[in-house]
N, C-alpha and C positions, 0 to 999 in steps of 0.2 A: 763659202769656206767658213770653215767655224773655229776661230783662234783658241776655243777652251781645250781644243785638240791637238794644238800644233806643240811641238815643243819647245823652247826658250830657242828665239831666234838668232844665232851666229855671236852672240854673246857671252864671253868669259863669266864666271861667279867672279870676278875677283871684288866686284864692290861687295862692300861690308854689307852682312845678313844677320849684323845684328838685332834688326829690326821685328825681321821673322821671329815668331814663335813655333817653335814645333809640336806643343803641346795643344795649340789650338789649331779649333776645327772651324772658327770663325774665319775667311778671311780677311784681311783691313780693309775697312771701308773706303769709299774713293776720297773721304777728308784727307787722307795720308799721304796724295797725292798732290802736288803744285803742278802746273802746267810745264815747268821744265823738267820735271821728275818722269814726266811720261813715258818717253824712250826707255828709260834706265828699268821700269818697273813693268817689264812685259808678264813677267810670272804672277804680279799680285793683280794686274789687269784683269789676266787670264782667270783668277781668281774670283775677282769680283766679278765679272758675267756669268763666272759656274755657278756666283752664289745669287744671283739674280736668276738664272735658270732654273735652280732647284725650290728655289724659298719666296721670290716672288722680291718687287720691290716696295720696301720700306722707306719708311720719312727719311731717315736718315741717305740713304743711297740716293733716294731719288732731290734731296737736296745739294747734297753733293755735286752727282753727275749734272742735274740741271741749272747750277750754279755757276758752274763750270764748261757751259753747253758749249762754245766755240772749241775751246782747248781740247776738250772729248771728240765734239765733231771734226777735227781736221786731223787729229791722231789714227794710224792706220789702224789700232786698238781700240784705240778710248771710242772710236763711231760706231763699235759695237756693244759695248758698256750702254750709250744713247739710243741704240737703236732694243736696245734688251728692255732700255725702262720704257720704251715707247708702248713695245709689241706687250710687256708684261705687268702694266698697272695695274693692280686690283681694284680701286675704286674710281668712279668719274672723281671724286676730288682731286685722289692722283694723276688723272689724268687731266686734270685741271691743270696742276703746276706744270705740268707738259706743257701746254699750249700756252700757260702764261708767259714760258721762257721764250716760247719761241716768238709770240708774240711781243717782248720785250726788247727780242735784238734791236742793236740802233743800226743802220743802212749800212755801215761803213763793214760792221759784222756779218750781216745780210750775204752782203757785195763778197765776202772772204768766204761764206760757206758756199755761196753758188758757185763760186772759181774753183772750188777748192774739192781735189775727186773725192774724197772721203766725206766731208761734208755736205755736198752735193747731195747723197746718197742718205743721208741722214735727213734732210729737208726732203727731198723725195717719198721716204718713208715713215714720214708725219704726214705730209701732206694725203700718203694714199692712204693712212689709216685712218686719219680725219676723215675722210672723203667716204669710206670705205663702212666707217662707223654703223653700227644696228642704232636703233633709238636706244637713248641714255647710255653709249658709251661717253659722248660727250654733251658736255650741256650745253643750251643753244648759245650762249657767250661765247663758251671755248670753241664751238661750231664756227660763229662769224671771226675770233681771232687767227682761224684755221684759213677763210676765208679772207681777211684783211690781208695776211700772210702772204699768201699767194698771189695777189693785186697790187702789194709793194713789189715781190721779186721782177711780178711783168712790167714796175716801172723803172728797176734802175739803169742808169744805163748803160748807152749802149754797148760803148767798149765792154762792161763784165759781161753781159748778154751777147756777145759773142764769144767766148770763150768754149769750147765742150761741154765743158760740166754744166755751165750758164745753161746751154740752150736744150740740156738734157731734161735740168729743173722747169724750165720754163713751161714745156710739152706737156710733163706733167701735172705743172699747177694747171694748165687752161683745162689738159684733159678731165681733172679735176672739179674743177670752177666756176667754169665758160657753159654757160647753158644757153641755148637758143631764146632771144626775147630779152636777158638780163640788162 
C-alpha cells in the first residue's frame, strides 16, 4: 500500500493550516515534526515520502527521519518515510547514517521496534537490504553493524521474541545472517 496515494485519513481540517504554504512546491521537512505531531500531520507525511520518491534523500530528511527513527518506525506513516530513506539513499555515506541509527538503538528501543507491527517491518527491511546489498552499497562497517543488529535482536528476550512481530523479525535476521559454519 502506498500512503502518497491515499487521501487524508478520516480526519477534519479543522486544525490550524497555518503552517502550510500554498505557494510552495517544497514540502516540510520531517524537522517539522515532533513525535506527537505524527497523527495530526498525515498530509505533510504524505508529503514528505512523495518528496523522497521524486528527489531522492537528502542530509537534511535523512537527519531528520533517522533521528527520529523509533517515532517514524512505529507510526503507521512515518515507517514509511524510514522505509523510503532505506530503499532511496544515494550514497553509501547515506547509507551509512542508515545503519548508524539503527545500529545505535539502545535494547529497550530495539525490544519496541520488534514488538511493534510497523516497526517490525521497518527493521525487516533494513535488515533485507543490508543483506541484499551488491558490493559498495554498504561499507564493510555498516555491513557488520547490519550484522551486530540482527545478533542483538536474536538475543533479547524472550517474552518480546514471542510476540508476532518479534518472531517475524527474528526469521528474517537468521534468514539473513545465519550462515552454515559461523
Amino acid at each position: 500500500m502506498d500512503p502518497t496515494n491515499h487521501a487524508a485519513s478520516g480526519t477534519s481540517s479543522s486544525s490550524s493550516s497555518s503552517s502550510r504554504s500554498s505557494s510552495s512546491s517544497q514540502p516540510p521537512a520531517a524537522a517539522t515534526f515532533s513525535a506527537g505531531d505524527l497523527d495530526r500531520n498525515g498530509e505533510a507525511l504524505r508529503s514528505l515520502i512523495r518528496r523522497i520518491k521524486e528527489h531522492g534523500v537528502d542530509q537534511e530528511v535523512l537527519r531528520d527521519v533517522m533521528g527520529n527513527l523509533v517515532a517514524f518506525s512505529t507510526h503507521w506513516l512515518g515507517s514509511y518515510a524510514v522505509e523510503a530513506c532505506i530503499l532511496r539513499c544515494p550514497t553509501p555515506a547515506h547509507r551509512g547514517v542508515v545503519a548508524s541509527a539503527f545500529a545505535a538503538l539502545r535494547d529497550d528501543e530495539l525490544a519496541q521496534l520488534v514488538q511493534d507491527e510497523y516497526g517490525a517491518c521497518v527493521l525487516q527491511r533494513f535488515l533485507q537490504s543490508a543483506a541484499a546489498a551488491k558490493d559498495g552499497f554498504l561499507e564493510q562497517e555498516e555491513q557488520e553493524q547490519a550484522r551486530e543488529l540482527a545478533r542483538r535482536i536474536e538475543e533479547l528476550p524472550g517474552t518480546v521474541l514471542e510476540q508476532a512481530h518479534a518472531m517475524q523479525t527474528v526469521k528474517v535476521a537468521r534468514r539473513m545472517y545465519t550462515r552454515r559454519g559461523d
